[in-house]
N, C-alpha and C positions, 0 to 999 in steps of 0.2 A: 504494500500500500504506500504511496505516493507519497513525503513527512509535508507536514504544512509548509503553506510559503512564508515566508519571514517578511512581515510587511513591518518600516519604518516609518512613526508617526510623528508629527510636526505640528507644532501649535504655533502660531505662530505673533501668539500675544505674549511679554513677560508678564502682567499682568498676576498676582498671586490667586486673585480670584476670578480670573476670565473664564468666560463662557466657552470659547475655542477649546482652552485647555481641558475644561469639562465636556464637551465634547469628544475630543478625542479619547477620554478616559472611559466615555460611556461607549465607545466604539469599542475599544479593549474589553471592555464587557460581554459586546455582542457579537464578539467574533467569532463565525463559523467553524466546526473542525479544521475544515481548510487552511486557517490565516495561523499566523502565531506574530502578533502585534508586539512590538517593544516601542517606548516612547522616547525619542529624543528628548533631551531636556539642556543642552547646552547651546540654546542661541544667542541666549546672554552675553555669553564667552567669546562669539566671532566678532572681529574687527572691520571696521571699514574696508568696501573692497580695495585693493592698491595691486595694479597690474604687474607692478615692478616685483613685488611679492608672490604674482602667483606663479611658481614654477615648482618642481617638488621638491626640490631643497631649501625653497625658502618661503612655504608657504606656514604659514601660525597652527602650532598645534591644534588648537582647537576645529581649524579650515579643514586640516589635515584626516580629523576624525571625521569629522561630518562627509568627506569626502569617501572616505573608506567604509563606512557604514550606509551610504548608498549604495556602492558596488557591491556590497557585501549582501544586501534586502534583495527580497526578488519583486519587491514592489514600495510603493511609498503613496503614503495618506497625509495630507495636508487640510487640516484645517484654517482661515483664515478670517479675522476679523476686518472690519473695512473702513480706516484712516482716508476723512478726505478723497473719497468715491474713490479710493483706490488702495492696492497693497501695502500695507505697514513696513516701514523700512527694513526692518530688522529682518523679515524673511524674504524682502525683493533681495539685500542684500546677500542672505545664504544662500538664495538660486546664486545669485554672482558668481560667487566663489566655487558653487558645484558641476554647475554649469561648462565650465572652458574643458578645454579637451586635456585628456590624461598623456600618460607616455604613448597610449597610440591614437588614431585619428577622433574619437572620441570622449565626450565627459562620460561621469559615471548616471547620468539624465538619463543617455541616450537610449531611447526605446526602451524606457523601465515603464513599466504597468503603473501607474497615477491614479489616485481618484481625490477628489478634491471636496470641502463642507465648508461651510462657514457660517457663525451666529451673532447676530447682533441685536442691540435689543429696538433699534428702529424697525418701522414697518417696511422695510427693504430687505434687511436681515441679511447684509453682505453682498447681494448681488451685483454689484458692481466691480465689489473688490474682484470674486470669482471670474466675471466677465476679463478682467485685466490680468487674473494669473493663468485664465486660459490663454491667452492672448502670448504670454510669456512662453508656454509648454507648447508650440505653435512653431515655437523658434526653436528650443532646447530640443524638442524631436522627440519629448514624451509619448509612451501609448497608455492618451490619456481616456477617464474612463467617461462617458458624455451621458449615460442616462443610469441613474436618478439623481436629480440635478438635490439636494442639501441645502436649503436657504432657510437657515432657523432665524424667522423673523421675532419683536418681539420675545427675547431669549429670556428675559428677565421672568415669562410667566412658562416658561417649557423647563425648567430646573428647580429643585427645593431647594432648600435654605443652605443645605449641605453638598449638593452641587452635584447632584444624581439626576442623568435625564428621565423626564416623569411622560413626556408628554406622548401618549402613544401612535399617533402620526409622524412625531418625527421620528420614536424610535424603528418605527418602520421604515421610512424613509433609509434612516442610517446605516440598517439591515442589508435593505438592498443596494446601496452604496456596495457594500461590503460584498454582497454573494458578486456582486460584479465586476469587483474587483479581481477576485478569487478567479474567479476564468478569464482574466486577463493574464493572472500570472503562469510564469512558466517554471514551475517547481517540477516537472520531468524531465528526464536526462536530453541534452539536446548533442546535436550533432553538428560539427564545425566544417566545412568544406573549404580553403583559402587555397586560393592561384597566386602564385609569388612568379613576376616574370622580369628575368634578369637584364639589365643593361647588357648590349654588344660586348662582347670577353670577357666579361663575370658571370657565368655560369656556376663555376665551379666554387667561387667563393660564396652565392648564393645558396649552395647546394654544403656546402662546409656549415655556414651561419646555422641554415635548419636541420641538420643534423644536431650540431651543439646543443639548443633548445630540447632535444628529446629527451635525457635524462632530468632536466630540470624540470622540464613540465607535469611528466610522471608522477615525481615528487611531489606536484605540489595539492593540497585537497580537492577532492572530486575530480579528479582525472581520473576517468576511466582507459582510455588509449590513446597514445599519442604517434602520428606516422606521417612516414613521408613516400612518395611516390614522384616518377617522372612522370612529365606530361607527354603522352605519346604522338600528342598531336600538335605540340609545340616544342621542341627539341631547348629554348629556350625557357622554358616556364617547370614550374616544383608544383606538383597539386600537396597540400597537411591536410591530413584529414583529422580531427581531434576528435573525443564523444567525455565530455564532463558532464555528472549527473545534475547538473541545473545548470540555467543562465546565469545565477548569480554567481556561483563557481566560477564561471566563463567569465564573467566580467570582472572579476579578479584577476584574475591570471592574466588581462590585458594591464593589470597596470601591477604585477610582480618586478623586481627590480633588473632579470632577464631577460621579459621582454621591455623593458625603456632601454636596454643596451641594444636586443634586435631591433626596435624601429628605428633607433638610431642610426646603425647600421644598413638600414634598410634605404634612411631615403640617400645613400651614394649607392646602392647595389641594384636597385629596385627600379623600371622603367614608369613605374606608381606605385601608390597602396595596395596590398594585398585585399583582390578581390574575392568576399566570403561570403557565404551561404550560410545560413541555421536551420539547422529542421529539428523543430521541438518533436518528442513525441507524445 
């Protein structure tokens, strides 16, 4: 049987008694066999974005975890309250920082399973904020989750005193948020296909680089097999075929410190980026 998917939750108020954060705790309540929810709680801690800092030697610890605990989830739940008909700083700022691309062509965002709620206690109840962080997951390349949209309007009369949601529309709502999210994610073993196709006279060192990569990868968690193959029909080009029992595994290992040495290496060997295929099962 398939272990749940590890969904990463985000509040994105510090607020000691916000509704967001209640929220998302009441989600952790309601989740499916499927899910196994843990809550971020370090957004306090991120610093203003600064480009000059984000590289992975010198990005702020704190960046550094938040970063690695998305590649890590096989999904992410955001809830958001709504500053000034738009996203609160504090979490436009964490997308910043998660957002840019890793040691290979992508952030730890990229094509992660999203589902998005938000509570406020106007008769709006976020929607606008929502509207502008979809807006944001549009660009990031999210597969974000779009039906059942979560707008706890009025949040002040949907939560008791103790900060438990009460209100049985929305917990149904939330619910289904959540089962949809669940078949969004891809907690089954997935299978990697990449074309690596060498520059004019580096064949061979193409073919050395991926090589080297096979004992390390092996090694590293949820590797199932790691291989390489000539392309028969390109006397130039390496087919890797990998199989790691989830995506989140997989997006790991894109940003293990062996592969920031291969793409490194890649973009003088490489006539592009290695073109890949996923097939969940």
């Amino acid at each position: 049987m398939p272990r749940p998917a590890r969904i990463l939750a985000i509040s994105g108020s510090l607020r000691e008694d916000s509704f967001n954060s209640a929220l998302v705790r009441a989600a952790r309540k309601l989740q499916p066999s499927t899910l196994d929810i843990e809550i971020f709680d370090g957004l306090r801690d991120i610093g203003p974005y600064d480009q000059d800092l984000d590289t992975p030697e010198l990005r702020p610890a704190p960046v550094a975890e938040l970063r690695r605990r998305i590649a890590e989830a096989d999904g992410l739940l955001i809830a958001t309250p709504e500053f000034n008909y738009g996203i609160p700083g504090v979490l436009k700022n964490a997308l910043d920082w998660a957002s840019t691309p890793g040691p290979g062509a992508h952030s730890p965002l990229h094509r992660k399973p999203a589902a998005i709620m938000g509570a406020a206690p106007t008769n709006f109840g976020s929607v606008r904020a929502q509207l502008a962080l979809r807006q944001a997951f549009v660009w990031i390349d999210a597969d974000l989750v779009v039906k059942p949209e979560v707008v706890v309007f009025r949040a002040h009369e949907r939560f008791d005193e103790t900060g438990n949601l009460t209100d049985p529309g929305t917990i149904d709502l939330v619910s289904g948020l959540l089962d949809a999210l669940a078949a969004k994610t891809r907690c089954g073993a997935v299978t990697v296909v990449a074309r690596l196709t060498a520059r004019p006279g580096l064949e061979d060192r193409v073919r050395e680089t991926a090589l080297s990569l096979v004992d390390a990868s092996r090694a590293e968690p949820g590797n199932l097999s790691y291989r390489t193959f000539a392309d028969l029909t390109d006397p130039g080009s390496l087919v890797v075929v990998e199989e790691w029992e989830s995506r989140a595994a997989f997006d790991a290992h894109l940003t293990s410190p062996h592969m920031a040495e291969a793409f490194a290496a890649g973009a003088a060997l490489l006539t592009g980026p290695p073109v890949e295929h996923i097939i969940a099962s």
